[in-house]
SERO-4910 file (N, C-alpha, C, O; in steps of 0.05 Angstrom, whole numbers):
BEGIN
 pado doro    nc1    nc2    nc3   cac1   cac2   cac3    cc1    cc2    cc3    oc1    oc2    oc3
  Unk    A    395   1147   -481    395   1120   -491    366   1111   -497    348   1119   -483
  Unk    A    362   1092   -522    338   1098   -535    328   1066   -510    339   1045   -502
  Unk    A    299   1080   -506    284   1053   -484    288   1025   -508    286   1033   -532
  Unk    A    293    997   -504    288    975   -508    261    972   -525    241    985   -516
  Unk    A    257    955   -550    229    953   -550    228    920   -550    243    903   -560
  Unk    A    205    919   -533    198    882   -523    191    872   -550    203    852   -553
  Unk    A    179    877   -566    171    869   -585    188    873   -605    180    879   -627
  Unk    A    210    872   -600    234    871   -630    255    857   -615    279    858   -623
  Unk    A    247    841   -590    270    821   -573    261    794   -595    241    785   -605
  Unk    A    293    787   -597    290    762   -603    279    736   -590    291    728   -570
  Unk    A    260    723   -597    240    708   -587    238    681   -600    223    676   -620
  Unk    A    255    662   -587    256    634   -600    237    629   -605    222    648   -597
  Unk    A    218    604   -620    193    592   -622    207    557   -608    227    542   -608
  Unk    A    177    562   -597    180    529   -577    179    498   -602    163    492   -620
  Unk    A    199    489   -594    214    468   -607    185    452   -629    163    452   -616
  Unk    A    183    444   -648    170    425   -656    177    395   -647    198    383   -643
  Unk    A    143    384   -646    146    359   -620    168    338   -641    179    320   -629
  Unk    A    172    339   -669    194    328   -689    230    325   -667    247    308   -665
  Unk    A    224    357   -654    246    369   -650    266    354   -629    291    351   -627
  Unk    A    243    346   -612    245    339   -580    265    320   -581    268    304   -599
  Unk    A    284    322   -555    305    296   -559    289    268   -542    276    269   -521
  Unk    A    294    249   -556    284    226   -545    297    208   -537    303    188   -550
  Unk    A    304    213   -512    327    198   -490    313    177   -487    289    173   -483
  Unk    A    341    157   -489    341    122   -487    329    119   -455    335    128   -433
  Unk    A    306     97   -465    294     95   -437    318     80   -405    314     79   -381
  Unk    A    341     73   -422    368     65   -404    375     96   -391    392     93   -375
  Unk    A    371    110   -392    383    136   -391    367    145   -360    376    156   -340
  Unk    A    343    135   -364    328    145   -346    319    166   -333    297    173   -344
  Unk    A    327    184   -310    313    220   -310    338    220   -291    346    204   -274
  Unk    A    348    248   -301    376    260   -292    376    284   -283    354    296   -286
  Unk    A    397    297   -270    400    323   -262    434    331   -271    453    317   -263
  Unk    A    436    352   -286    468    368   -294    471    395   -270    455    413   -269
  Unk    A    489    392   -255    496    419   -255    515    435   -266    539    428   -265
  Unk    A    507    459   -279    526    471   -297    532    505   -270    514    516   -256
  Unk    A    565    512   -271    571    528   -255    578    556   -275    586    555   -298
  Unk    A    574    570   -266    571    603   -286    606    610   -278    607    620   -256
  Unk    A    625    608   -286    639    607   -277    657    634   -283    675    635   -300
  Unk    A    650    654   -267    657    680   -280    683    693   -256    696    680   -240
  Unk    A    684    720   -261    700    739   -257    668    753   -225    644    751   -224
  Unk    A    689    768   -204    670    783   -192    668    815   -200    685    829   -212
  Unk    A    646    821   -191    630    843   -194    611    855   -187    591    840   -183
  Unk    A    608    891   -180    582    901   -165    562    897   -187    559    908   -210
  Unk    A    547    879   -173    517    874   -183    499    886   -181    477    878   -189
  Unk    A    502    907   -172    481    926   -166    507    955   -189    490    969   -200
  Unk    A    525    961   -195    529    977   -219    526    976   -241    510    960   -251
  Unk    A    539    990   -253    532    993   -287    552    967   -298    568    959   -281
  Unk    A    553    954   -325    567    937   -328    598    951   -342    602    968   -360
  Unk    A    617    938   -324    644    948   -345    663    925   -348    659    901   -343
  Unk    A    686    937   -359    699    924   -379    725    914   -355    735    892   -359
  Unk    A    738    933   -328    757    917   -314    741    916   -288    748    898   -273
  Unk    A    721    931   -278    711    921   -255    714    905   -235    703    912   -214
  Unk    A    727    886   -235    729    856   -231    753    846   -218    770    863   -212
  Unk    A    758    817   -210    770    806   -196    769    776   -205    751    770   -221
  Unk    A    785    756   -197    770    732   -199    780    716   -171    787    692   -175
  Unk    A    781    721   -154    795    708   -131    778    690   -117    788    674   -102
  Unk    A    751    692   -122    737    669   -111    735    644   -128    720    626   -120
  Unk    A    748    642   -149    759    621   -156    782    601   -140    787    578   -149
  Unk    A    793    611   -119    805    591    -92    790    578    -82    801    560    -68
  Unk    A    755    578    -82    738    565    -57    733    545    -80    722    525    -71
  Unk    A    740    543   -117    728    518   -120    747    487   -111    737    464   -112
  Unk    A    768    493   -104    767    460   -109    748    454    -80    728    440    -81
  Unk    A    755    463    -60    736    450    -41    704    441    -41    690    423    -31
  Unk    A    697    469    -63    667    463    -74    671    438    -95    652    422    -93
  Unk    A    684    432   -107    677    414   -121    681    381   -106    669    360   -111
  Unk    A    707    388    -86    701    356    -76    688    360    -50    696    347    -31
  Unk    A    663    382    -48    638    366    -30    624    357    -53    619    333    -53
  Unk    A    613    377    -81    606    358   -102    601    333    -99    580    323    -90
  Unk    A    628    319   -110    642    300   -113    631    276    -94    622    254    -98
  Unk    A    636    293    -72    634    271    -49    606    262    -47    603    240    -37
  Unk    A    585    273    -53    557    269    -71    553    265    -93    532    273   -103
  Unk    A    573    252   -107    567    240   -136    553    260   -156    534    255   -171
  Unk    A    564    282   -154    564    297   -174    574    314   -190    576    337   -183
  Unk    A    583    305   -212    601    327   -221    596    349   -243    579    346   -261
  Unk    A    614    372   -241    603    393   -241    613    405   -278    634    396   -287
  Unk    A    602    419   -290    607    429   -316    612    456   -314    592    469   -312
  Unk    A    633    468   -313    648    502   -308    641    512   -331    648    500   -352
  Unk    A    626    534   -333    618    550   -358    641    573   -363    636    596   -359
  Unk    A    657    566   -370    685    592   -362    688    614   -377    692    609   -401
  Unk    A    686    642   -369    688    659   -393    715    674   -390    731    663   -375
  Unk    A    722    699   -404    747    706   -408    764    714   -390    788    711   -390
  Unk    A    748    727   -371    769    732   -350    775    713   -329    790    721   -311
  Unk    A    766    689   -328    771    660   -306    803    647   -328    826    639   -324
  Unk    A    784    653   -355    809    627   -374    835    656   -375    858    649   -370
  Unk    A    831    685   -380    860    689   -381    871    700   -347    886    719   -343
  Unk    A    860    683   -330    887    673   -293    891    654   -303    876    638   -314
  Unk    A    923    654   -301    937    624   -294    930    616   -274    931    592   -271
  Unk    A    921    633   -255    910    612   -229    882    602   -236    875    579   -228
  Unk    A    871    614   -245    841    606   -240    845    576   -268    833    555   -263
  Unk    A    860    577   -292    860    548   -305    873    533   -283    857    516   -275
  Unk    A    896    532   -271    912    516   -259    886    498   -238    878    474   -237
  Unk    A    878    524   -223    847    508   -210    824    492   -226    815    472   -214
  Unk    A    817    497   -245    799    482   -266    806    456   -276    793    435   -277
  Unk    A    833    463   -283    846    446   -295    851    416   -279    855    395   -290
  Unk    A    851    421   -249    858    399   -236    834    393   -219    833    375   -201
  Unk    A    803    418   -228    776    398   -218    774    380   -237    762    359   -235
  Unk    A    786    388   -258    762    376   -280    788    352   -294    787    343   -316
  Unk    A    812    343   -271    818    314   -273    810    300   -265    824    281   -259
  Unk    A    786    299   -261    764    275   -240    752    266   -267    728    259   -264
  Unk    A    758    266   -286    751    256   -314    720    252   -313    711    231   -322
  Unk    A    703    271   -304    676    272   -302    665    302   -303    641    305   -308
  Unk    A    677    318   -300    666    347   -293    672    354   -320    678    335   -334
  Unk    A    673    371   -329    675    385   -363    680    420   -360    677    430   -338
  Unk    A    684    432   -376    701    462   -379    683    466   -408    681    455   -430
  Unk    A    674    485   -396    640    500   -422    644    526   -428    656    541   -412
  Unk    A    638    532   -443    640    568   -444    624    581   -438    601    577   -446
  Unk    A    630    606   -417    606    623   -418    618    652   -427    639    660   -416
  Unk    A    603    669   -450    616    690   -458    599    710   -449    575    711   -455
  Unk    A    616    731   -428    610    751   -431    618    778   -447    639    790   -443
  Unk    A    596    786   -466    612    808   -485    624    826   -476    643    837   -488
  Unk    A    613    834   -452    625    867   -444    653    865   -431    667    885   -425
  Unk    A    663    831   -426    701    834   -420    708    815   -435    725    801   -425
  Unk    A    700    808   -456    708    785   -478    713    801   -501    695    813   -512
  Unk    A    746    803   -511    748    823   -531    744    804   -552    745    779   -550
  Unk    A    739    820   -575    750    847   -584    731    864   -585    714    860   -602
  Unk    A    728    888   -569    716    909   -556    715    929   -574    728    950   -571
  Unk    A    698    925   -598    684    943   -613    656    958   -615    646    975   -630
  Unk    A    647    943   -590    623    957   -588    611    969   -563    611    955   -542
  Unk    A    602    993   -563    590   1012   -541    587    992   -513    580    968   -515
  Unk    A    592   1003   -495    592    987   -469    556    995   -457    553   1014   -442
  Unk    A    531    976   -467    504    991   -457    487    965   -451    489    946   -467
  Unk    A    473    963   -431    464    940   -438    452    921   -459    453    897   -459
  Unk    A    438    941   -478    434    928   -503    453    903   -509    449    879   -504
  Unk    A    483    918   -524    508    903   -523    516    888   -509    528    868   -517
  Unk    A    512    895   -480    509    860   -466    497    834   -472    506    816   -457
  Unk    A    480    826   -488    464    804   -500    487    806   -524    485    819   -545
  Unk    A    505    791   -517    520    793   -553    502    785   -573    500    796   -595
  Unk    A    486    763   -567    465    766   -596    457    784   -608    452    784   -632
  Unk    A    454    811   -583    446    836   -608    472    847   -624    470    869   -635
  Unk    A    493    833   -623    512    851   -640    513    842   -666    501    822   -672
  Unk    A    531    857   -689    539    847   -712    549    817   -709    563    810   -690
  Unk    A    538    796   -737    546    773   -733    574    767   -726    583    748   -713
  Unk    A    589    788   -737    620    786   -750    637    791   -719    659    782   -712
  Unk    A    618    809   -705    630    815   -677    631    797   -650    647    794   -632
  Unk    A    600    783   -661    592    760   -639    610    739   -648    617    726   -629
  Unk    A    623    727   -678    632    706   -676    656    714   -668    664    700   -649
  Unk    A    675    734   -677    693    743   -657    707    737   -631    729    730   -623
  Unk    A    675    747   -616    687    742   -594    672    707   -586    687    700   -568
  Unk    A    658    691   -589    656    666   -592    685    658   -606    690    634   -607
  Unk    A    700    670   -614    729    651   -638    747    660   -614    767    647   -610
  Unk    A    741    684   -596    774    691   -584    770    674   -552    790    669   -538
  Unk    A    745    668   -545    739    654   -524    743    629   -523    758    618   -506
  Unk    A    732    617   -539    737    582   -549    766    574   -548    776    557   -533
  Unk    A    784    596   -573    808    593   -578    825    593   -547    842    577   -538
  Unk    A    816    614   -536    836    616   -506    830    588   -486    847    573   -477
  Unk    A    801    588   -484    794    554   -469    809    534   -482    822    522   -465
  Unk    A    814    523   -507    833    511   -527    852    503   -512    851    483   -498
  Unk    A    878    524   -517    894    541   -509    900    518   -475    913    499   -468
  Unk    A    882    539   -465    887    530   -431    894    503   -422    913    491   -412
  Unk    A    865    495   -434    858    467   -414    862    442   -435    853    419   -432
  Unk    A    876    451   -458    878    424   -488    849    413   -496    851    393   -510
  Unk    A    829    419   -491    813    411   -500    792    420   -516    775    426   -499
  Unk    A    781    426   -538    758    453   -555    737    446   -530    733    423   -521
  Unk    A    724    469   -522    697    458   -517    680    454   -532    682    458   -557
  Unk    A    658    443   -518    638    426   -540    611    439   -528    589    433   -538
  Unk    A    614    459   -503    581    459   -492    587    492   -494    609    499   -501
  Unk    A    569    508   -489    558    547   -492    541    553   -471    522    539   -462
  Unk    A    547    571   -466    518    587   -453    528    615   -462    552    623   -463
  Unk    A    510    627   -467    514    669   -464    507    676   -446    483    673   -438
  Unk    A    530    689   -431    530    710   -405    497    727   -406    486    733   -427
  Unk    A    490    729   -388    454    737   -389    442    724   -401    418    730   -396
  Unk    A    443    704   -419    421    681   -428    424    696   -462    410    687   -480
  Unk    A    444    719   -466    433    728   -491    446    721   -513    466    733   -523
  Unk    A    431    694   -523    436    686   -556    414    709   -570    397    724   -562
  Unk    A    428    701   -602    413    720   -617    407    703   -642    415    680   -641
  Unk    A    394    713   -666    384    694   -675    409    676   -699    401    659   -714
  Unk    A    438    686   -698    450    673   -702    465    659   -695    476    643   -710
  Unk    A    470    663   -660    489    649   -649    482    617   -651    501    604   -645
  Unk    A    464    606   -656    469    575   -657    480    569   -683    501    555   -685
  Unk    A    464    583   -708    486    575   -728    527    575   -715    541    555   -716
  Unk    A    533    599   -708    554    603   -698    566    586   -687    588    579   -696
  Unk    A    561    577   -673    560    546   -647    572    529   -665    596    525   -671
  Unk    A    544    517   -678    546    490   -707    572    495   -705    588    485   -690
  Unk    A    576    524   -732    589    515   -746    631    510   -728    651    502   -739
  Unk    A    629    517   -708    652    515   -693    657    494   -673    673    493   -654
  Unk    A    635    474   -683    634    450   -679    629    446   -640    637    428   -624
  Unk    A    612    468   -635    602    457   -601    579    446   -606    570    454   -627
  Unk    A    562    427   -590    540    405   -594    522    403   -575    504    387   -579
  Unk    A    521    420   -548    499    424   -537    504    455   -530    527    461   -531
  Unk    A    483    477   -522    476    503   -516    455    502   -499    434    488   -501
  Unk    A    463    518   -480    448    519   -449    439    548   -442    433    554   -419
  Unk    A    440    566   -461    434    594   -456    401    604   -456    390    626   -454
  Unk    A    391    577   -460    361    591   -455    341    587   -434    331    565   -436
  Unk    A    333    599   -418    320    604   -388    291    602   -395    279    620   -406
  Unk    A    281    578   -389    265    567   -394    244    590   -383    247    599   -360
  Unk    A    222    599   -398    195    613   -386    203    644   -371    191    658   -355
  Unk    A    229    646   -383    233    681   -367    238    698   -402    243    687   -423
  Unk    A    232    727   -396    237    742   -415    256    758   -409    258    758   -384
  Unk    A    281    780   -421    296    803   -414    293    819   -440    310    833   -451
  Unk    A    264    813   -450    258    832   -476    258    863   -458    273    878   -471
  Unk    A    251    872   -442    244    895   -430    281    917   -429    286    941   -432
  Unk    A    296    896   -422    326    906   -419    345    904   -446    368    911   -448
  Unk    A    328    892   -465    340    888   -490    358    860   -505    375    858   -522
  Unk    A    343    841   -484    356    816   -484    331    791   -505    310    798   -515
  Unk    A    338    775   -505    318    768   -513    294    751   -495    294    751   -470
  Unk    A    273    735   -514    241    725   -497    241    696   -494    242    686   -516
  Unk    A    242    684   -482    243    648   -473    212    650   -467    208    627   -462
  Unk    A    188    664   -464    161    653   -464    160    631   -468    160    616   -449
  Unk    A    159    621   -497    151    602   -513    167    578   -505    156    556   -509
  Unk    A    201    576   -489    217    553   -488    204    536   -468    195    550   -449
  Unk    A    199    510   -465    199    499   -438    223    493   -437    244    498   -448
  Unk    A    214    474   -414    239    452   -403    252    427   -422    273    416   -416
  Unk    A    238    420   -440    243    403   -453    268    405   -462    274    427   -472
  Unk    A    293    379   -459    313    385   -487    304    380   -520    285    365   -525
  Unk    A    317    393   -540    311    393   -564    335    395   -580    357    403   -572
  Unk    A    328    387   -606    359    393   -632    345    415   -640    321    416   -641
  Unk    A    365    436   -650    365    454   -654    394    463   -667    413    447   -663
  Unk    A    399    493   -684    416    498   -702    404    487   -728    381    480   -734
  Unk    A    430    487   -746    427    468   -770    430    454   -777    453    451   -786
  Unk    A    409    428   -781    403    410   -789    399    389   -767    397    365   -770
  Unk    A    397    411   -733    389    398   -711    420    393   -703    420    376   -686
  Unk    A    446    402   -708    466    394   -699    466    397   -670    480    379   -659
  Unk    A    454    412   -654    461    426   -629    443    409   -617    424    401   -630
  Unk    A    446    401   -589    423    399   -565    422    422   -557    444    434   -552
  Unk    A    392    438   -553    385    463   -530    381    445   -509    371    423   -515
  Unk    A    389    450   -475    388    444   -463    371    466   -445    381    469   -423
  Unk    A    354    478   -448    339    505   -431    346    499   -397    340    475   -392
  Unk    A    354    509   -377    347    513   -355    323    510   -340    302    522   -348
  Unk    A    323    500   -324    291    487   -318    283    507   -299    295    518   -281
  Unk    A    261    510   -308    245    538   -295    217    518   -285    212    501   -301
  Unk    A    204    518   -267    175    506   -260    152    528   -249    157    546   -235
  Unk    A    134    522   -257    114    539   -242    103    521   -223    108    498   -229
  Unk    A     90    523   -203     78    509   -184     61    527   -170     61    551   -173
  Unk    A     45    514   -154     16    525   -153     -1    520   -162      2    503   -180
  Unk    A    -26    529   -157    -65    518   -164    -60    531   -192    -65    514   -209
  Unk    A    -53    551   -201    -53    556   -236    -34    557   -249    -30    574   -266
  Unk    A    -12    530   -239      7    524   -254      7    514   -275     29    513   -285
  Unk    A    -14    503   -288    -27    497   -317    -24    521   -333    -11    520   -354
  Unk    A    -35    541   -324    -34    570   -338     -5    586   -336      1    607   -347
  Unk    A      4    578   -328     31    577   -316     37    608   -336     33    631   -328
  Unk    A     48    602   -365     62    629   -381     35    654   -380     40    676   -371
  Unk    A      2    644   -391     -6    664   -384    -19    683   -364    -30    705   -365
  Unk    A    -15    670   -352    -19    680   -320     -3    691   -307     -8    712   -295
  Unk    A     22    679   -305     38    699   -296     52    722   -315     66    738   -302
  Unk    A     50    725   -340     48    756   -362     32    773   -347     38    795   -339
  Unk    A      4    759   -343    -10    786   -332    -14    789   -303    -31    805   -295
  Unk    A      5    771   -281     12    791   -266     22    803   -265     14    821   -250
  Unk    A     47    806   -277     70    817   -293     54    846   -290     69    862   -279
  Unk    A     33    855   -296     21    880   -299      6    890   -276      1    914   -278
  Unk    A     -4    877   -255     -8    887   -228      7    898   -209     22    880   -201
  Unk    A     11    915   -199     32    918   -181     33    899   -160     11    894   -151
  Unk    A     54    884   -147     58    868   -131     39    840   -134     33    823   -117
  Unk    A     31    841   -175     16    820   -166     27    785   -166     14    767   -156
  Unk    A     50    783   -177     70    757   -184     75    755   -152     62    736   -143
  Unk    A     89    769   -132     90    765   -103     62    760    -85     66    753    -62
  Unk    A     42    762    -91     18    759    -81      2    742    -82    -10    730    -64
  Unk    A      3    735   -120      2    702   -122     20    683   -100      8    667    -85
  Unk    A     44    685    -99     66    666    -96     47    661    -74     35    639    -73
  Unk    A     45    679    -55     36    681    -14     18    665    -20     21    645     -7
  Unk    A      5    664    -31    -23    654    -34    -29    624    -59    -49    612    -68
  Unk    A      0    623    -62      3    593    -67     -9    592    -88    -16    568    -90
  Unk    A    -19    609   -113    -32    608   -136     -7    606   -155     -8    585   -169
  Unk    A     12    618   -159     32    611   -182     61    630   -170     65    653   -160
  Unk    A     78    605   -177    106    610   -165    117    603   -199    104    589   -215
  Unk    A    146    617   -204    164    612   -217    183    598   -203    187    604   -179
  Unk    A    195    583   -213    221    573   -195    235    556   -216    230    537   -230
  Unk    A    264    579   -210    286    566   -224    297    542   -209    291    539   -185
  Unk    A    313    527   -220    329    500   -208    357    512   -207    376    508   -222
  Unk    A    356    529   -182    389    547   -172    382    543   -140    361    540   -127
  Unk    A    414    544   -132    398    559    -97    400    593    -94    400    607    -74
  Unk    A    402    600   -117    409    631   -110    382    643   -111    371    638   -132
  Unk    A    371    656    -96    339    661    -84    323    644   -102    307    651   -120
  Unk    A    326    629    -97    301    602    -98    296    583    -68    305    560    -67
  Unk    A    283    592    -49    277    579    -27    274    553    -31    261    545    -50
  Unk    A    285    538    -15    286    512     -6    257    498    -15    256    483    -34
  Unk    A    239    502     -2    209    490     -2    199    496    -29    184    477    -35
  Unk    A    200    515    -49    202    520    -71    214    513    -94    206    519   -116
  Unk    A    240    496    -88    257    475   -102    248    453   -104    240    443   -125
  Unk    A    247    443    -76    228    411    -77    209    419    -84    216    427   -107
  Unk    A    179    427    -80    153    432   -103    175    435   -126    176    412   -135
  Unk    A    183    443   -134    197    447   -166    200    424   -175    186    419   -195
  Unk    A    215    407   -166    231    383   -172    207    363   -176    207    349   -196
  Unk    A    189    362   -157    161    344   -161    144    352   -178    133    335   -192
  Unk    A    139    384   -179    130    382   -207    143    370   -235    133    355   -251
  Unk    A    171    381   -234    186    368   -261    181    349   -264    169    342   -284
  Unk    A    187    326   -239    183    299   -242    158    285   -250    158    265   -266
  Unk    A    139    292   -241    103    289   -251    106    296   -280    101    279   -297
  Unk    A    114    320   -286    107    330   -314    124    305   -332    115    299   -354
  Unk    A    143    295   -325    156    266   -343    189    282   -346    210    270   -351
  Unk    A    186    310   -340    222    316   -347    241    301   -343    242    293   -319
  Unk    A    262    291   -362    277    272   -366    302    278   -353    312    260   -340
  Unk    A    317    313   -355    338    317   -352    326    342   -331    309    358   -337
  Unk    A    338    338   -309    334    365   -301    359    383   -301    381    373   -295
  Unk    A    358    409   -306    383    438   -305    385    449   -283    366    464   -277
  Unk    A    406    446   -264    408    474   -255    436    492   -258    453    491   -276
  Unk    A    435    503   -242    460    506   -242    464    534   -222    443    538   -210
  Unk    A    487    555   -216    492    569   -197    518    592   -207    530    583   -226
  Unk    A    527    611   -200    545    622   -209    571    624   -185    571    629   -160
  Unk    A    593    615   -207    614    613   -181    624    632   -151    627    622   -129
  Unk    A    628    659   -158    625    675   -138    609    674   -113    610    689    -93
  Unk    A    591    653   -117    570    655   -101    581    630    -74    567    623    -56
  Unk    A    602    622    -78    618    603    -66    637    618    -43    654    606    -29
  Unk    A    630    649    -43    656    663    -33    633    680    -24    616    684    -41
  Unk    A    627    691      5    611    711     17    618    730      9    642    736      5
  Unk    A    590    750      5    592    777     -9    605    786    -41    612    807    -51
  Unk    A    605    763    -48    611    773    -84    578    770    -95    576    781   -117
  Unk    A    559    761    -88    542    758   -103    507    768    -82    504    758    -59
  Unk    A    487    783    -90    468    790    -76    459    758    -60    445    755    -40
  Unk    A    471    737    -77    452    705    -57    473    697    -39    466    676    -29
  Unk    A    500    707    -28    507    696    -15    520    714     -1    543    718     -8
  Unk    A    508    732     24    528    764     20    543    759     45    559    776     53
  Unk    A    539    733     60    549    727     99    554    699     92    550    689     70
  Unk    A    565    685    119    572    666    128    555    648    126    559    628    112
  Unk    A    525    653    145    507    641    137    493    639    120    479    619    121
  Unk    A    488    656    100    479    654     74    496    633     52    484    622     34
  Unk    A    523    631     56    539    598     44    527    582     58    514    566     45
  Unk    A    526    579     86    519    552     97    490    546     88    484    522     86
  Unk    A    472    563     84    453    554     66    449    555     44    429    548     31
  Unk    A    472    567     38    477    549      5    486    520     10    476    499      3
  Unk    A    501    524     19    509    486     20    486    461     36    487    436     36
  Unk    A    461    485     50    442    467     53    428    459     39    426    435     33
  Unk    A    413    480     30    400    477     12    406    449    -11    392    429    -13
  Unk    A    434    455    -27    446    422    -41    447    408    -25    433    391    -35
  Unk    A    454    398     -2    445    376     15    416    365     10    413    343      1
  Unk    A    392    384     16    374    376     19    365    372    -21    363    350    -32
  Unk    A    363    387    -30    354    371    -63    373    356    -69    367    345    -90
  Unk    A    400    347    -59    413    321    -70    400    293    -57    398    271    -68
  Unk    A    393    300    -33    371    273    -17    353    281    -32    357    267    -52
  Unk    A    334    297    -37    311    287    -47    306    275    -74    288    260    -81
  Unk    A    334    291    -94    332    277   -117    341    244   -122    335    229   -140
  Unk    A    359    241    -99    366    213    -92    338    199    -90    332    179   -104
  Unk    A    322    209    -73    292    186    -62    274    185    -91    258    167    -96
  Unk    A    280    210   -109    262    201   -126    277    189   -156    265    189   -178
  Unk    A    299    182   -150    320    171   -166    321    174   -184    309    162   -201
  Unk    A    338    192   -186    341    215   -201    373    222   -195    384    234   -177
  Unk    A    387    205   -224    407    214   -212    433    241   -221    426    263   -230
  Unk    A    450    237   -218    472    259   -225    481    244   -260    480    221   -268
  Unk    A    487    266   -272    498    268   -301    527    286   -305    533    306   -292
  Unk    A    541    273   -323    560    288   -335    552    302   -360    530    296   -371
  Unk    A    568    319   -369    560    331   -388    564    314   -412    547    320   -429
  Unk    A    582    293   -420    586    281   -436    563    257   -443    556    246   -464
  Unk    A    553    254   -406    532    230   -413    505    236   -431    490    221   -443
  Unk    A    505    273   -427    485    286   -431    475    287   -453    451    283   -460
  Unk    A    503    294   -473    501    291   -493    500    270   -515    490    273   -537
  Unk    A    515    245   -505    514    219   -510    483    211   -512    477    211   -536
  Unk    A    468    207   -500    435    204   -489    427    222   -516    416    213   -536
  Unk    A    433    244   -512    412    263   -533    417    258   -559    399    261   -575
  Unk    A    438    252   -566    444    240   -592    442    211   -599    445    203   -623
  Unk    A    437    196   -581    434    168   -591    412    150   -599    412    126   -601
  Unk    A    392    170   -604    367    157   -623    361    175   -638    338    173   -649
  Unk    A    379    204   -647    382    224   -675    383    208   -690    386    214   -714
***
């Protein structure tokens, strides 16, 4: 199999400041959580096509009304094998009567037919596939969510973060209006995915003619050369052990807004940076399996859930003190569109 080349990954360019969405000062600074809402699988094998299960789809309704019971509700990114269980819609279907939570797509190509192309990781980023193949399976995914839950979706993400440089046209034109597949300040050019360098945190219009909100995933650097933040950490990127060495030493941390290995003390610094820097909306979000011990490397025991569920305890107080509150997906997009 031919190695990946980094330099032929698709590589968004960072939004023009034209671009930026300019949320109503009523809107004030928010947080979405969006849930990856997949099928399980060894994460540590090769990727396949039945692998899988989806049975930890039973632990959501309880996850969603502790949510809930913290005023927050939740946006299910659902891909093909969650929407074709009747159990797993029957479950969705009656979180997401709390007329606040929302049902999003997340596609993954390698069990989202129609299965025309080589099973390699390359082909995992459906962006790298033929346009004709990627809208495909974007038309047989949408159509089945449809189908399920009566409603089109209106929001996207791609399974591994991998849009390509047509999938937003794609989006537009099938009438979804915000996209969440880009990982603010990480690259998977090396595996054949594409480069978010250049994205921040910012939301932006994007597609054609700006139809779409990008909503990027909020990634923060923190630390003494968190200014330098993208080139600084590239070239530890080339030291051995040098991105972990920084971290110890408190010079530059990455940190996503997940609890799945993102330490606690590393979230809050996150969150205070966002908030200093002026971020309006903050992203996170988590993948469902991770609700059920041992489907996922972040939650593999008993106590590894209960600190998952601490962990959201503790950033739902703190985003409370700095008031900062919870969003629906609908409010999200309402806000982002209302001074277009």
């Amino acid at each position: 199999m031919a190695t990946p080349d980094p330099a032929a990954a698709y590589r968004p360019l960072a939004p023009a400041r034209t671009d930026l969405v300019a949320w109503p000062d009523v809107f004030g600074t928010r947080f979405i959580v969006f849930v990856d809402t997949e099928e399980e699988f060894d994460w540590a094998a090769p990727l396949a096509r039945d692998a899988h299960s989806v049975s930890a789809v039973a632990a959501i309704p309880d996850a969603h009304r502790w949510f809930a019971d913290h005023g927050v509700p939740l946006t299910y990114m659902v891909d093909y094998p969650i929407v074709a269980d009747p159990r797993a819609v029957e479950v969705l279907g009656s979180a997401c009567a709390d007329g606040v939570s929302a049902i999003g797509t997340q596609l993954h190509g390698w069990v989202n037919p129609p299965f025309q192309e080589a099973l390699t990781p390359f082909n995992s980023y459906v962006g790298n596939l033929p346009r004709s193949l990627e809208a495909a399976k974007i038309d047989r995914l949408t159509d089945a969510i449809t189908a399920a839950f009566g409603t089109r979706p209106i929001a996207y993400r791609a399974g591994r973060y991998g849009i390509g440089p047509q999938t937003l046209t794609l989006l537009a034109e099938r009438g979804y209006r915000l996209d969440s597949s880009m990982r603010a300040r990480y690259s998977y050019a090396a595996d054949g995915g594409p480069d978010f360098s250049d994205i921040g945190n910012a939301a932006f219009h994007a597609g054609p003619g700006g139809s779409l909100v990008e909503l990027p995933l909020t990634t923060v650097y923190t630390g003494l050369l968190r200014r330098h933040g993208t080139t600084v950490y590239r070239a530890l990127g080339r030291l051995p052990k040098g991105r972990g060495l920084a971290a110890r030493m408190r010079l530059l941390s990455r940190v996503a807004l997940t609890p799945e290995d993102m330490p606690l003390p590393d979230a809050l610094e996150a969150i205070a940076v966002a908030a200093g820097e002026g971020g309006r909306v903050l992203n996170f979000s988590f993948h469902s399996p991770s609700l059920v011990p041992g489907h996922t490397p972040y939650v593999r025991d008993a106590a590894d859930l209960s600190a998952f569920y601490g962990w959201w305890e503790a950033v739902l107080g703190d985003l409370a003190r700095r008031g900062i509150a919870a969003a629906s997906l609908d409010q999200v997009i309402a806000a982002a569109r209302a001074q277009r």
